[in-house]
C-alpha positions as CSV (number, residue, x, y, z in Angstrom):
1,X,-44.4,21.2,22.6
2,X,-44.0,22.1,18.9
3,X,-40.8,24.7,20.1
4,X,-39.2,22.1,21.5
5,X,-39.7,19.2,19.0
6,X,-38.2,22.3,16.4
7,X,-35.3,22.7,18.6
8,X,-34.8,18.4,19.0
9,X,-35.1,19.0,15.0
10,X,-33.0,21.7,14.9
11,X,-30.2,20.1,17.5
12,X,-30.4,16.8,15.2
13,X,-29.4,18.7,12.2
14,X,-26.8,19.9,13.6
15,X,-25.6,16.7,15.0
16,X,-26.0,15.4,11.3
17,X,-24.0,18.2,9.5
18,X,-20.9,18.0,12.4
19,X,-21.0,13.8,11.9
20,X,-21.3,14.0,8.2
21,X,-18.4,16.7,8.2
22,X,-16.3,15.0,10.3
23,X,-16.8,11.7,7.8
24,X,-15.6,14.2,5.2
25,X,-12.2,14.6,6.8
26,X,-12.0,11.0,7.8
27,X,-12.5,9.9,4.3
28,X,-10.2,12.5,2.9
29,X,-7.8,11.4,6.0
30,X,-7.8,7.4,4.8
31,X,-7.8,8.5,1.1
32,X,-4.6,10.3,1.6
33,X,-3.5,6.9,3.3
34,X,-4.0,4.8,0.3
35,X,-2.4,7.2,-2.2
36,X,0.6,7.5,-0.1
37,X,1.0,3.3,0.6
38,X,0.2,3.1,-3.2
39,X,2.9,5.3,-3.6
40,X,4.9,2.7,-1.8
41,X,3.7,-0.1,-3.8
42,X,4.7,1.3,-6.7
43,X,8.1,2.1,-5.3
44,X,8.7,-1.8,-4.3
45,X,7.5,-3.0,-7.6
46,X,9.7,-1.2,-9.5
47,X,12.8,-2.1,-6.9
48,X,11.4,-5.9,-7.1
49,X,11.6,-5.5,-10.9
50,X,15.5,-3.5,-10.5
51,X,16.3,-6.5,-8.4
52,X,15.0,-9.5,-10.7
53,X,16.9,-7.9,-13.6
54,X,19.9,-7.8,-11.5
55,X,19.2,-11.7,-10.1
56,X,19.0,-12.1,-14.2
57,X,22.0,-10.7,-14.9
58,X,24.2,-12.3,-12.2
59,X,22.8,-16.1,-13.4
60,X,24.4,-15.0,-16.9
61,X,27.5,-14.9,-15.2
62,X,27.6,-18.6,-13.6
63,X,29.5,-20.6,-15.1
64,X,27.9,-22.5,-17.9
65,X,26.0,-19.6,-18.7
66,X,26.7,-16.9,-21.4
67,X,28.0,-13.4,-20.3
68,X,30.5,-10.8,-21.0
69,X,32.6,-11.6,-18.0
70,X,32.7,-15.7,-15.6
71,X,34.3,-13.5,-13.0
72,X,35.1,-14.7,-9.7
73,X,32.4,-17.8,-9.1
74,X,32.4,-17.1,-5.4
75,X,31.7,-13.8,-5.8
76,X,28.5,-14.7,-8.3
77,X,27.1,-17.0,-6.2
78,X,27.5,-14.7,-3.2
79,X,25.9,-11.7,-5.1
80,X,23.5,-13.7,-6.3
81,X,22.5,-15.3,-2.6
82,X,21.9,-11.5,-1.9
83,X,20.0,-10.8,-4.4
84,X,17.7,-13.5,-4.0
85,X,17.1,-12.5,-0.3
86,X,16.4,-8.9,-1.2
87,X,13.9,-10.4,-3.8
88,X,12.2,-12.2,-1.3
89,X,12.3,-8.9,1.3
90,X,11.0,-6.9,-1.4
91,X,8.2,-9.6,-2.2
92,X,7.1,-9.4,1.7
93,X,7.3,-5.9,2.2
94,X,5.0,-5.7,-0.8
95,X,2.7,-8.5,0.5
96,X,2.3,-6.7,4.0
97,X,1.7,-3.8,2.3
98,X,-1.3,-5.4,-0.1
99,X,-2.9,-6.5,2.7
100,X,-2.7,-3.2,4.5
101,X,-4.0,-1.6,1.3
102,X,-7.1,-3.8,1.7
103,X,-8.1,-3.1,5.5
104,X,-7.6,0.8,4.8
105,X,-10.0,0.1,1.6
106,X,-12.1,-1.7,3.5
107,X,-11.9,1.1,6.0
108,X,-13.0,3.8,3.4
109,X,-15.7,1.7,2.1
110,X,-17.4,1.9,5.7
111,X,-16.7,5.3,6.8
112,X,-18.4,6.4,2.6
113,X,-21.2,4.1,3.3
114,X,-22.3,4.9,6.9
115,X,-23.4,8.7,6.2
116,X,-25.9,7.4,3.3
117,X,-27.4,5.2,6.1
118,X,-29.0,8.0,8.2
């Protein structure tokens, strides 16, 4: 009876280190995740930021505005229709992505936890 309660010992063990292992590579798995969408987020922040300066810039140009050049007004307000829907894309895309962010987080925050709960 003790040999085999040492080998349901022994066999749980080893159940232990293969779950906790493969937690290990999940974790690192989902970690990667989040760098790489943060990676992203970072990307769209600075185009949203590109594009706002741009937005900016073409408003100068309306008439009644200061700027180096009225140009064509068609033109202006047509680049600046654009611009403002690529704003808002960009402010989407990085809204989807935020809340993606936070079920992966959440994600991590489970598979980290559930080993220490053995």
């Amino acid at each position: 009876l003790k040999s085999f309660k040492g080998f349901l010992l022994h066999q749980h063990l080893q159940e232990i280190k293969r779950n906790t292992k493969e937690t290990r590579v999940n974790a690192m798995l989902v970690e990667q995740e989040v760098d790489r969408l943060n990676e992203v987020f970072l990307q769209l922040t600075t185009q949203l930021q590109k594009q706002e300066e741009h937005r900016r810039l073409l408003e100068r140009q309306l008439p009644g505005h200061e700027g180096p050049s009225q140009g064509d007004v068609q033109d202006v307000f047509n680049a600046l229709g654009a611009s403002r829907s690529e704003t808002l894309m960009l402010k989407l895309k990085r809204r989807c992505l935020c809340q993606r962010l936070e079920e992966i987080s959440s994600s991590l925050s489970e598979i980290t936890v559930s080993p220490q709960d053995c």
